[in-house]
Every structure is written in structure tokens, then in C-alpha cells.
C-alpha positions in Angstrom: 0.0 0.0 0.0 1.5 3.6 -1.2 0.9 7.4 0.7 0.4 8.9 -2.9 2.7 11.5 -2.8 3.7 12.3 0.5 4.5 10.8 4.3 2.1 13.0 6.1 -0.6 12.2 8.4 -3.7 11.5 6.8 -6.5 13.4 7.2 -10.5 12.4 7.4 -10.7 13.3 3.4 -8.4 10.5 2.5 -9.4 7.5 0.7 -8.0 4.6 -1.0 -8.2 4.9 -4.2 -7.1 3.1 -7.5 -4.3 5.8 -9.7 -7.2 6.5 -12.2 -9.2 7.3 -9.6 -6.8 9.6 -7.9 -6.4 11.4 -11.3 -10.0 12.0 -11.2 -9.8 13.6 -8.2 -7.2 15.3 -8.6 -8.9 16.9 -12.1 -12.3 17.7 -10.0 -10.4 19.6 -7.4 -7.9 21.8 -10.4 -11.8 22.4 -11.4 -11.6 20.6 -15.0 -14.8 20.8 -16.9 -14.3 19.0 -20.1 -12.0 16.2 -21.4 -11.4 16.0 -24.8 -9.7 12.2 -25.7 -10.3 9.2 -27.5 -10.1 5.8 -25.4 -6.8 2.8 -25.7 -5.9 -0.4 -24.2 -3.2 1.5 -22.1 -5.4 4.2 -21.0 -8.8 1.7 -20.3 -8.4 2.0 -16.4 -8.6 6.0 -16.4 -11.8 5.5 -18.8 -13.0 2.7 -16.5 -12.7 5.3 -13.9 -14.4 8.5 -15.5 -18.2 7.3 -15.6 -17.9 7.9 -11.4 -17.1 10.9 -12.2 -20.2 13.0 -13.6 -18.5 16.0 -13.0 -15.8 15.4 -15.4 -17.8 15.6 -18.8 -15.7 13.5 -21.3 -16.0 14.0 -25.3 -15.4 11.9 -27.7 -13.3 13.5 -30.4 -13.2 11.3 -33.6 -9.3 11.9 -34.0 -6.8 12.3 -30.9 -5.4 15.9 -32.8 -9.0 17.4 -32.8 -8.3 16.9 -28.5 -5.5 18.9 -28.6 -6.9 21.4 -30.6 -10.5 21.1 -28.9 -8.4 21.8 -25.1 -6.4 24.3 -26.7 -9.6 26.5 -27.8 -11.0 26.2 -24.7 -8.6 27.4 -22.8 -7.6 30.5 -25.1 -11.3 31.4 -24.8 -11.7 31.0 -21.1 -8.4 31.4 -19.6 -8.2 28.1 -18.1 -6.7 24.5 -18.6 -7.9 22.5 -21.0 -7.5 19.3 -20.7 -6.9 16.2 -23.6 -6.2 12.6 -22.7 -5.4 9.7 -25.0 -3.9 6.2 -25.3 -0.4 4.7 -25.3 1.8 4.9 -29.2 -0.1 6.5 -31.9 -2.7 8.0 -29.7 -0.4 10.3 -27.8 1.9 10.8 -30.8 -1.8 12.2 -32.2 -1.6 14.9 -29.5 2.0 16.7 -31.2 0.8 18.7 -33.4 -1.7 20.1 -31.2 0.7 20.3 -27.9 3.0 22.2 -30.5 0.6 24.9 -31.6 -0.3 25.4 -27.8 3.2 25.8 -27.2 4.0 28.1 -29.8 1.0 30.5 -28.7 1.6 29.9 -24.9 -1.9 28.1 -24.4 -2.0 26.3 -20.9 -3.1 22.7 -22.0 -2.8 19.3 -19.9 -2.9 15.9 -21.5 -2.6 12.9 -20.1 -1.4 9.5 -22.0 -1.6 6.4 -21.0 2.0 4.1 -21.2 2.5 0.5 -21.3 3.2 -1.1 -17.8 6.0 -0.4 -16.2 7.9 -3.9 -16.6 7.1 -3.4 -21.0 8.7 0.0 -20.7 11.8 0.2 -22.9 10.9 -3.5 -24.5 8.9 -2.4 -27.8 5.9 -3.5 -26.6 2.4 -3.0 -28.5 1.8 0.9 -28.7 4.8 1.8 -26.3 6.6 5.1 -27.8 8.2 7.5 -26.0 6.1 10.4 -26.0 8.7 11.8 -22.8 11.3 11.9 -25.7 9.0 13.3 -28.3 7.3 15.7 -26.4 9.7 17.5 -24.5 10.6 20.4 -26.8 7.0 21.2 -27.6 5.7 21.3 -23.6 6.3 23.3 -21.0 7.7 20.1 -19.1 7.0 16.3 -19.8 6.1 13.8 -16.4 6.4 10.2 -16.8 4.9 8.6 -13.6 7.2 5.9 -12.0 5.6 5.1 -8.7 2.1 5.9 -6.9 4.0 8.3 -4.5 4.5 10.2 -7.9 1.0 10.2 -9.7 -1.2 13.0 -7.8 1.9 15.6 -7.2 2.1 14.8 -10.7 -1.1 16.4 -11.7 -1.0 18.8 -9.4 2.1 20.1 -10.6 1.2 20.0 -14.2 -1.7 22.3 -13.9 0.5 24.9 -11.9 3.2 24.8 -14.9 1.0 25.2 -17.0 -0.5 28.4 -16.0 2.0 30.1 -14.3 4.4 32.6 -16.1 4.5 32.3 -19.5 1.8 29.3 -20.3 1.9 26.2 -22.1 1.3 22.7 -22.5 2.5 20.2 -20.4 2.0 16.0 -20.2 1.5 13.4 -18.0 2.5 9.8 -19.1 0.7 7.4 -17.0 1.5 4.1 -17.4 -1.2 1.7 -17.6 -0.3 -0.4 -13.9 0.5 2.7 -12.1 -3.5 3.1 -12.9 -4.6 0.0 -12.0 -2.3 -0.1 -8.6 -4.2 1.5 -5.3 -3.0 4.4 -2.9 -4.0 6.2 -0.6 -5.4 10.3 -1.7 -5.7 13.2 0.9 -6.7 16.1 -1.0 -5.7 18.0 1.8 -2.2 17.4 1.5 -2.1 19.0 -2.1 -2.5 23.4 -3.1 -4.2 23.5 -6.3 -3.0 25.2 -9.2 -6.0 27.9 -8.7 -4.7 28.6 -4.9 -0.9 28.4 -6.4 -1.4 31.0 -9.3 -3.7 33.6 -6.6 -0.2 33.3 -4.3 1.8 33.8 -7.1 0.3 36.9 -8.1 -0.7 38.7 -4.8 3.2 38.4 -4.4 4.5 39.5 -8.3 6.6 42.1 -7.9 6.8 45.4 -10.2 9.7 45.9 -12.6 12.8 47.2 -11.4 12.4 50.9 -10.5 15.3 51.7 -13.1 14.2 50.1 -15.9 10.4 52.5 -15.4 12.3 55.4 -15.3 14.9 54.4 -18.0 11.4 53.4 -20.2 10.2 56.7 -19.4 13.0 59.0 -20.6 13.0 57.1 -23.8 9.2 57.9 -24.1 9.8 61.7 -23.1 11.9 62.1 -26.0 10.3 60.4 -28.3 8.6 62.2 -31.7 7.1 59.0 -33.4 6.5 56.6 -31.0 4.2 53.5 -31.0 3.2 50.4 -29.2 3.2 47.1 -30.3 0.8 45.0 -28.7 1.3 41.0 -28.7 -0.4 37.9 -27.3 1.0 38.7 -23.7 -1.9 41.6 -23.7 -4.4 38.9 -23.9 -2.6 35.9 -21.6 -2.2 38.7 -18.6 -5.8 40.1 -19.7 -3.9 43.6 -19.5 -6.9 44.9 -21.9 -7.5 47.8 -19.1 -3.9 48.6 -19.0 -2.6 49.2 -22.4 -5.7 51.1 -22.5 -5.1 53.5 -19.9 -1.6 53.1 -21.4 -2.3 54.0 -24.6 -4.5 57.1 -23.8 -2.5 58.7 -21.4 0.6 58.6 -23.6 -1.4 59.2 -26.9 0.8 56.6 -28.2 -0.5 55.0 -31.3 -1.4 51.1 -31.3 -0.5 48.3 -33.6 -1.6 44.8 -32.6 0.0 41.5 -33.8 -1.7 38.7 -35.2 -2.7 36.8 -31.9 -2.8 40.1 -30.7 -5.6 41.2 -32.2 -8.6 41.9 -29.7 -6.1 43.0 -27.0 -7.1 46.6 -28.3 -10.5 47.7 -29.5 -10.3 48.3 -32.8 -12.8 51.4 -33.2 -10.3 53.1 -30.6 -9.0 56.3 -32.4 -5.5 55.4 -31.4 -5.4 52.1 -33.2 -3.9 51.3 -36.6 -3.9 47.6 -37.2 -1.8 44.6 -37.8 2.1 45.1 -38.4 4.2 42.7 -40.7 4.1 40.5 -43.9 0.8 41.5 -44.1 0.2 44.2 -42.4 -1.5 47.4 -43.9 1.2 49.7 -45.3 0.5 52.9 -43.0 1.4 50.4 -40.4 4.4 48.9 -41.7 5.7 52.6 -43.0 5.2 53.5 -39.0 7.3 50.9 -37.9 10.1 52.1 -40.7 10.0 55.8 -39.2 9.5 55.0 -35.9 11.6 56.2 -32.9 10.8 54.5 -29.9 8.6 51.1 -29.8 7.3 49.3 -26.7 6.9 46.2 -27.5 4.7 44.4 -25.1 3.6 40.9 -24.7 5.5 39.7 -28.3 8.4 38.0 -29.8 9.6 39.9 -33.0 8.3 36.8 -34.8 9.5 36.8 -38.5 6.0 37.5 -40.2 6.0 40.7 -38.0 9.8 41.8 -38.8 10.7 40.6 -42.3 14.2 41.0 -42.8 15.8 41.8 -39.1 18.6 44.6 -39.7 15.7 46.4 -41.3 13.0 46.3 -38.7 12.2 49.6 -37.2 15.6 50.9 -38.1 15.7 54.1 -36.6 13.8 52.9 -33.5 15.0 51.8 -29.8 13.1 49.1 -28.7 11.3 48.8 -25.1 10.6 45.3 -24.9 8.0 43.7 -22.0 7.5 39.8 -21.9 6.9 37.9 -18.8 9.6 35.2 -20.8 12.9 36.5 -20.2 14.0 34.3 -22.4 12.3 36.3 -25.4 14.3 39.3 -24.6 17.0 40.6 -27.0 16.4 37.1 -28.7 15.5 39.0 -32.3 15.8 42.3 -31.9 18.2 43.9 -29.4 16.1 46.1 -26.8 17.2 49.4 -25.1 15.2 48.5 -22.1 14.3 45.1 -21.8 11.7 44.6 -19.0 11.0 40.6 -18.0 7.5 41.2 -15.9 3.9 40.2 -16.5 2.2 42.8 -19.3 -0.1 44.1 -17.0 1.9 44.9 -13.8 4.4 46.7 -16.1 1.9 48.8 -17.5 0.5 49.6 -14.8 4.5 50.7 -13.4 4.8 52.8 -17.1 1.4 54.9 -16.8 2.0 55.8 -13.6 5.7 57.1 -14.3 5.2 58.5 -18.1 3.6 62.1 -18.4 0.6 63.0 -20.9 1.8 63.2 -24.2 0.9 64.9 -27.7 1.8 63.4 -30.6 -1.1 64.7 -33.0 1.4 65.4 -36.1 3.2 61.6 -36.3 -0.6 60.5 -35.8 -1.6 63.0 -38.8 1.3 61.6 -41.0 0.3 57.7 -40.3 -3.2 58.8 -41.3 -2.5 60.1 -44.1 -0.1 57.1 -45.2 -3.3 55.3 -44.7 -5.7 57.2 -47.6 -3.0 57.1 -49.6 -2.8 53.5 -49.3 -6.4 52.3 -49.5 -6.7 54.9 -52.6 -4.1 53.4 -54.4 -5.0 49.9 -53.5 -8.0 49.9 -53.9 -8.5 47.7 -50.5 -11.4 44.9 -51.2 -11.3 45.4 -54.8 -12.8 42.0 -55.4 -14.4 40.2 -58.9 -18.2 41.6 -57.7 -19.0 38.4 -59.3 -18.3 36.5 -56.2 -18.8 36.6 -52.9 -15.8 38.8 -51.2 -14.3 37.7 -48.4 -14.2 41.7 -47.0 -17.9 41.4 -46.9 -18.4 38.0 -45.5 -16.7 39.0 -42.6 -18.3 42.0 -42.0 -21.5 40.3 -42.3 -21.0 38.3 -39.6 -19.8 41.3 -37.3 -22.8 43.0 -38.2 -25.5 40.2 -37.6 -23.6 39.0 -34.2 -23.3 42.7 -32.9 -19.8 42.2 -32.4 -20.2 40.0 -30.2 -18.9 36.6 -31.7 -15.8 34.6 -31.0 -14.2 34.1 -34.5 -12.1 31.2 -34.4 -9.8 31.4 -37.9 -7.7 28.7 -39.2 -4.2 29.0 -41.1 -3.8 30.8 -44.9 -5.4 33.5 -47.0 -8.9 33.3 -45.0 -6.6 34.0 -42.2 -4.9 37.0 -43.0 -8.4 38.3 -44.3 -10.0 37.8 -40.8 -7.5 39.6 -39.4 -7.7 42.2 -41.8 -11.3 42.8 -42.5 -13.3 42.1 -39.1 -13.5 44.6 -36.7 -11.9 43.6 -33.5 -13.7 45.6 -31.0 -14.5 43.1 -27.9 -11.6 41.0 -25.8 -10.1 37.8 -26.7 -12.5 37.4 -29.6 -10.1 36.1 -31.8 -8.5 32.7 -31.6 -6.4 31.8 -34.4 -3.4 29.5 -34.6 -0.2 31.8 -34.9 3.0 30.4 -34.5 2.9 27.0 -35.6 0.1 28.1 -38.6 -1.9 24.4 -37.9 -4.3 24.0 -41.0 -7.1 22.0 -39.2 -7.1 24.4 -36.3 -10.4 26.1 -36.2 -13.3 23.2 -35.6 -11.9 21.1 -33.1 -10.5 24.6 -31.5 -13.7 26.5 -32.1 -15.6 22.9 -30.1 -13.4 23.5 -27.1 -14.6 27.4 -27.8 -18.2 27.1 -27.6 -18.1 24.6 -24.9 -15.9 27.0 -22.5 -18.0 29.9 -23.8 -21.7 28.8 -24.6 -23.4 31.8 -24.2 -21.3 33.1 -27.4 -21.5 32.9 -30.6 -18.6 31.3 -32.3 -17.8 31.2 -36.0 -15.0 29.1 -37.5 -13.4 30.9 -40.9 -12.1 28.2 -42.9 -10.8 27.2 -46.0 -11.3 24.5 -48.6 -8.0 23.1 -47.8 -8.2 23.7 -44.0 -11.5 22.1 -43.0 -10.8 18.8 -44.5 -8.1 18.2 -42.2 -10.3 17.9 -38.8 -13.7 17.6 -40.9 -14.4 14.4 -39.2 -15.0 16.5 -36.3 -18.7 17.6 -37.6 -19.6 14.6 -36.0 -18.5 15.2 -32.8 -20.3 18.8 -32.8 -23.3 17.1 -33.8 -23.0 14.8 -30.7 -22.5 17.2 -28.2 -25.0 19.9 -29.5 -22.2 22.5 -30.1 -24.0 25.0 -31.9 -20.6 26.3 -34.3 -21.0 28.3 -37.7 -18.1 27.8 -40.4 -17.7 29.9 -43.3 -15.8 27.9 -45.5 -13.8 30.4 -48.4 -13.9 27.7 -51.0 -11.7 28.8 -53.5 -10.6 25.5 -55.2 -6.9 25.9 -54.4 -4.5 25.9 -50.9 -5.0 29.4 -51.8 -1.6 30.8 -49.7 0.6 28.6 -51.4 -0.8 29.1 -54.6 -0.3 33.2 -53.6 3.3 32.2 -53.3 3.6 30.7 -56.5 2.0 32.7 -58.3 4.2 36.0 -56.8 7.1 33.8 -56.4 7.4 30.9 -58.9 5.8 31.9 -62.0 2.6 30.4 -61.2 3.4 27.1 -61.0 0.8 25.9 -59.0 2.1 22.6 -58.4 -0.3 20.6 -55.7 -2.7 23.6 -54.8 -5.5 22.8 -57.0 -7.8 20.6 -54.3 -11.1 19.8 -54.8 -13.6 19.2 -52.1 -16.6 17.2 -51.5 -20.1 18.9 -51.9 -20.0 20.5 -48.3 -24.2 21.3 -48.4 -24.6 17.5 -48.6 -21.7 16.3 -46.2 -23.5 18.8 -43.8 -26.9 16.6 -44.5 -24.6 13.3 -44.0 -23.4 14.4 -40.1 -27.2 15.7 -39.7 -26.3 19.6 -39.8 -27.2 22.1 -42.3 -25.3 23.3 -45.0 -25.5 26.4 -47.3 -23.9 27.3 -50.3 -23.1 30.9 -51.5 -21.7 31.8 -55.3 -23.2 35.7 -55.8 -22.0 38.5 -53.7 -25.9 39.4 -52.7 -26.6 36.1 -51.2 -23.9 36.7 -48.3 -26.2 38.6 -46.0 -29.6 36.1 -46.0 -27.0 33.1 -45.8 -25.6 34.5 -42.7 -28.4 35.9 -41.2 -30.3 31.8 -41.9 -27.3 30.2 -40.0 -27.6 32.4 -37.0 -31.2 31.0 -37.2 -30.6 27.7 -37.4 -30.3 25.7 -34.1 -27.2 23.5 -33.9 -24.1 23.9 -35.9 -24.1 25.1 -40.0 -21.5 25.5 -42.4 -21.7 28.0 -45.3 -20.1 27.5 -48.1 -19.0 30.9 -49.8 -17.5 30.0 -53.1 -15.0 33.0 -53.5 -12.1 34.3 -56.4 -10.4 31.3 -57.3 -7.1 33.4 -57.7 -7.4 36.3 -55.1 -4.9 37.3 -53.2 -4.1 38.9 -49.7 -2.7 42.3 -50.0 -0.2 43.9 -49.3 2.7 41.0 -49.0 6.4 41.0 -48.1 8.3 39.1 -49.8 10.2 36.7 -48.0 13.5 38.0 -46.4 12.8 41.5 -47.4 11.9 44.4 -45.4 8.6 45.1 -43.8 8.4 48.5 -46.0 8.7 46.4 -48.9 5.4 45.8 -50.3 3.8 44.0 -52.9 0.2 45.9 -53.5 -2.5 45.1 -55.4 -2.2 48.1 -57.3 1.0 46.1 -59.1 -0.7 43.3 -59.3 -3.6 44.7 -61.1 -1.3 47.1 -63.6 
């Protein structure tokens, strides 16, 4: 008989329990909700387990990556853990790509894998792989449970890494006799990660007194200033912050691609979306800038282009909770490692009002001269335009849906062309760019956030990478709408060879099935759109219809997202439409 986890006395609470059972326990008290998995032979005890456990509502994905993605979603949306769990071999090696693009967006995720028995470990037995090995550069940290005393610190612990700091995934390989074996579990012997994080942050300390008033110098001397706002915004939920930040300083506001939402976008101060493409008023900004605080990002390439020529003539204040991420791509000036929102909070109270009305004018009017030129949403009127589709479904939500996006030209046009005005309404996978993102995500979504609306942007290539997942919105009533952009073609890499490699469009052509009828076939409804005027009715007739829909909008073949940097050039180096068209 094992003391799981510790030597102390036990308590009335404690009970002998089986280790599935203690993991069950241990998942009620870190107040799990939802478990998104897909049952094995070496995770059968944990299953076995579950149906005493009504509180812990288990769904059955249809593929172990749509768990990832379904725990990922939630947690973006609500702030929480979510929380996947498969089987031994190719079950947990399912869970990678999804543990990877939580990791690369610091998403707190927790999944649990079951592992052959202890004696079969290191043997080759049927299903044993080691996900330890394969899993450790894409999580925050990797347990592999050896011995009961192990298992519920374990769990404990993962839930803690996984929030605190910067967040991210983190797994727990259980093999399958250390959940069969019994132990004894005293809840009261064990902080959860809830009463960990509430510690953590009544004791956070503000930055360095130095580094404010260094920060602030730079800012009193600035004459073109802005602030680049990045995930971190939305992690720390510093909304009120950079607002207060923002409007004191009269600093202009660019936001990054999973930064998006962190600012309102009707806010007079805000410009838009920096990098490969980013409007060019906001990428001219950047190239004449002369201070930047950076807050909450990493420089990623998509936002910098080529390095030596990012910001040139800026220094860079740089805040990220990651220490790690400072000076890592571009050198900073001041370099601040502290949470976004207690560093704010430090800068507003030290800077003093400021007027930058003439670097705001100049920005603006980069910004007429752009769209005039451009010509921005100049789309074939024969066909539905994306521009509009979007801006349908801000109108006829009232702002007030979650769009969930998923990776290539639909992407960058969501980001572009719907108006950001409410909090963490956009979830969209950013580092890793995961095509088959956006259902499974947009599930875990809806389920952490049921009294919102949620639409999934999608395109043709995308959605038939996690499609088989209609099936599990069907069974759980998730009431999703998906746009699909159905434009016959992987329509970024097709932008790329058609700027890049002579149009050559070698493997983007894709075809699709006929997505009103595989709607019928889960038992959903489907729509299909192919004139420009049909966009509003078909929107408006899936916000009506119970249960999930998809809408097919069949869009440009050969449009393109505008403006585009080229690979390894400079961020002021644009390809427009305008040059396309001439």
C-alpha cells in the first residue's frame, strides 16, 4: 500500500483509491470541466474510472489531434486548462501537433497519455513510444509517472506549470499499472493550481524601478512613438492597461496577429496589424518610428521581415513575462521581463501626458494614400468577397462573436477585415500556422463559452483536415457556424507561386466534397453561397438555425491577400495590389 505523494498524516478526506481514480480527483479539485480524448488499451483504467465521475464531462473526439486542438480552444477562450487525454503509441503521438501549436502560442493545455506497464517500458511492446522523448521540446515540461507516490503531485504540478508565467502545455505519461495499482489520496495534502497562481500573483513584484524610469526617458523624448501590442496583452488580460496606457501617452497602437482583440479596434489610437501583411501605414510606421514598446510579443518573422531592417531608426522597449524572449530578435534598449499588466500599470503611472497629434496625422494620411491606391477589397463583384463576408458576420452577431480562424489567406483576411472591438475574440493559430485548427479549436470554444456565438473561418483546404469533427459537434449539441472560403486551391501557397514561382501551381489545385450534402450526411445544415448578394440572407439563416451550420462561400479562385512582403525583405517592402492589377 503507497501514501500517494507524500508521508504526512492523513487526514479524514483520504481515501484509497485506484491511480485513475486519484487522477480523477485530482482533475475535479484543479476544477476541470471538459476532457477532450479518444479511449486505448493503455489508458482503459482512467476511462473505467471517469463514468464515477459525472462532474468530469468527457467527449469523444473522432481523432486524438482534434483533442488537442478542442483543449487548446477552450482554454484560449476561457483562460483556463484545457485538458486532452489519449492512449499509449499513436494516440499520444496524435496529440504533437496540437501540444506544438499550444506551445508556440503559450496556451495552458494538460494531457494525459496512458504508457504500457512499467515492466514493458523500454521493451517495444504494442503501442509503447516515447512520447517523454518526443514531447519534451513542444511542452512546457513532460512527467512520466514511476511510482504511486509520484501520480497525484504529478497532476498537481502540471496544472501549476501550465498556468504560471509564461503558459503552455504540459504532459503526464501514465503508465497503464501505475493506474490499476491502489494508494492512498488526501486532497488536503495537495494546493491547487487555482490557490498556487492567486499566491503567485498577490506576491509579483513590479519591474525594477530603473528600468520605469529608463522606459520613461526614452518615451519623453520620443517624436514618433508607438506600441506594439502582442499575445502577452491577452494571456495577462492587461486589456485595461494598455488602454489606460495607450490614452495617457497618446501613443498609437498596432496589434499582432494573436494580438488582435487585446485593443478595440474602433479606438482612435489604433492602426492595425504590423508585418508580412500588415497594412502599409502600419508597416511605413514601424520604418520611421523612434521609440517602440513592444509588449507581450516576440519579433516573430512574419511581423519583422528581414531583421537589420525592422524599425531601423527605432530603440526598442521590450516587455515579456519570458525572459527568455528578450533581446532574442531584436536587441532592446530596455528590456523589462515582468507580467504585461503589472508593467503597465508601473509605465502609466511614471510617463507624463503626451501629444503626438502630427506623427498620428502623417500615419493617417499614409493610410488614404494607401487604400486609394489599392483599392482595398477590390474584389471580382461576381463572387462573394471575403471583405464582406466578414463583416456580415460582425454585423449580424453585434460584435459579439468569437471568430475562431484557421491558417492561410482566410486568415490574413480575418484579421484584416473584421472589426476587432471586444476581448479575446479572436482565436487563431499563430506560431505554428496548424491547417485544421479552427473546428476542433472552435468545439473547445463554444463549450468553454456557450453563451457566445462562435464562428469558424475556414478554407477548402483547411476544413478537410479535422472535418471528421462535424460529427463530434453534432454529438455534443455544439452549436458552431463555419464559413468555408472555398476557392478550389491551398490558396496561400498558390499566392506564393503565383508571386514567387511563375505560377506554378504545383499541388494547390484541391477539390472538395459537396460540403451542403456532407453537412446533411453528419445531420447539420449546410448552405452554399456563389453571388456577392446572397452573403447577408445566408448569414443571417445560420444564425437562425439551431445546432451547428456550415456555409459554403464560393469565393475568387485566384485572389490574393494584400499587401505581401516578400520573404526575407523588409517590412516597407510591399507587394500591393495596385501592381498586381497594372
Amino acid at each position: 500500500m503507497h501514501d500517494a505523494g507524500n508521508t504526512r498524516e492523513r487526514s479524514q478526506s483520504a481515501r484509497e483509491l485506484t491511480g485513475s481514480e486519484i487522477v480523477c480527483e485530482a482533475l475535479v479539485r484543479e476544477g476541470v470541466e471538459f476532457i477532450y480524448g479518444y479511449p486505448g488499451g493503455a489508458i482503459i483504467p482512467f476511462y473505467d474510472a471517469l463514468t464515477s465521475y459525472p462532474d468530469l464531462h468527457h467527449v469523444l473526439v473522432r481523432h486524438e489531434q482534434a483533442a488537442s486542438h478542442a483543449a487548446d480552444g477552450y482554454a484560449r477562450a476561457t483562460g483556463k486548462v484545457g485538458v486532452c487525454a489519449a492512449t499509449s503509441g499513436p494516440g499520444a503521438t496524435n496529440l504533437v501537433t496540437g501540444l506544438a501549436t499550444a506551445f508556440m502560442d503559450s496556451v495552458p493545455v494538460v494531457a494525459i497519455t496512458g504508457q504500457v506497464a512499467r515492466p514493458l517500458i523500454g521493451r517495444d511492446a504494442f503501442q509503447e513510444t516515447d512520447i517523454i522523448g518526443i514531447t519534451q521540446p513542444i511542452t512546457k515540461h513532460s512527467f512520466q509517472v514511476h511510482s504511486m507516490d509520484e501520480l497525484a503531485p504529478a497532476i498537481h504540478e502540471a496544472f501549476r506549470v501550465a498556468r504560471s508565467g509564461r503558459p503552455g502545455p504540459v504532459l503526464v505519461d501514465i503508465p497503464k499499472d501505475i493506474q490499476q495499482a491502489r494508494a492512498w489520496y488526501d486532497p488536503a495534502n495537495y494546493q491547487t493550481s487555482e490557490e498556487q497562481l492567486r499566491h503567485e500573483q498577490e506576491t509579483v513584484s513590479r519591474p525594477a524601478a530603473h528600468l520605469i524610469d529608463q522606459a520613461t526617458q526614452m518615451l519623453s523624448g520620443a517624436k514618433k512613438p508607438l506600441i506594439m501590442a502582442g499575445h502577452g496583452i491577452i494571456l495577462s488580460g492587461a486589456y485595461k492597461e494598455l488602454k489606460a496606457f495607450a490614452e495617457k501617452t497618446s501613443i498609437p497602437v498596432i496589434t499582432t496577429l494573436l494580438g488582435q482583440s487585446a485593443f478595440p479596434e474602433d479606438h482612435p489610437l489604433h492602426l492595425g496589424m504590423p508585418g508580412m501583411h500588415g497594412p502599409a501605414h502600419v508597416n511605413r510606421a514601424i520604418g520611421e518610428s523612434d521609440v517602440i514598446v513592444g509588449v507581450g510579443l516576440r519579433f516573430d518573422d512574419r511581423v519583422t521581415g528581414k531583421v537589420d531592417e525592422f524599425a531601423p531608426n527605432a530603440r526598442i522597449i521590450h516587455i515579456d513575462i519570458d525572459a527568455s524572449e528578450l533581446h532574442k530578435v531584436k536587441v532592446a534598449t530596455v528590456a523589462i521581463a515582468s507580467d504585461a499588466r503589472v508593467a503597465l500599470e508601473a509605465l502609466t503611472e511614471s510617463v507624463q501626458p503626451g501629444d503626438y497629434q502630427e506623427w498620428f496625422e502623417r500615419i493617417r494620411a499614409w493610410q488614404t494614400e494607401s487604400d486609394e491606391r489599392v483599392g482595398m477589397g477590390q474584389w471580382d463583384p461576381a463572387y462573394p468577397s471575403p471583405m464582406d463576408v466578414l463583416q456580415t458576420i460582425y454585423k449580424q452577431t453585434e460584435g459579439k462573436a468569437i471568430v475562431v480562424s484557421d491558417v492561410g489567406q482566410h486568415q490574413m483576411w480575418t484579421a484584416r477585415f473584421y472589426p476587432w472591438t471586444r476581448p479575446n475574440s479572436h482565436i487563431t493559430s499563430g506560431g505554428l500556422g496548424t491547417m485544421g485548427f479552427s473546428i476542433p479549436a472552435a468545439m473547445g470554444v463554444k463549450m468553454g463559452m456557450p453563451d457566445a456565438p462562435v464562428w469558424v473561418v475556414v478554407g477548402d483546404g483547411c476544413v478537410q483536415m479535422n472535418i471528421q469533427e462535424l460529427a463530434t459537434l453534432q454529438q455534443e449539441r455544439v452549436p458552431v457556424k463555419i464559413a468555408i472560403m472555398n476557392n478550389g486551391y491551398l490558396g496561400m501557397v498558390r499566392q506564393w507561386q503565383q508571386f514567387f514561382h511563375s505560377r506554378n501551381y504545383s499541388e494547390t489545385p484541391i477539390s472538395g466534397p459537396d460540403y451542403v450534402k456532407l453537412a446533411e450526411a453528419y445531420g447539420l445544415t449546410g448552405i452554399r453561397v456563389t453571388k456577392s448578394d446572397e452573403v447577408e440572407a445566408a448569414i443571417q439563416q445560420a444564425m437562425e438555425t439551431p445546432g451547428s451550420v456550415i456555409v459554403e462561400f464560393v469565393i475568387e479562385s485566384e485572389a490574393c491577400v494584400y499587401p505581401m512582403v516578400a520573404p526575407g525583405a523588409a517590412i516597407t517592402s510591399m507587394i500591393e495590389e495596385s501592381e498586381r492589377r497594372a
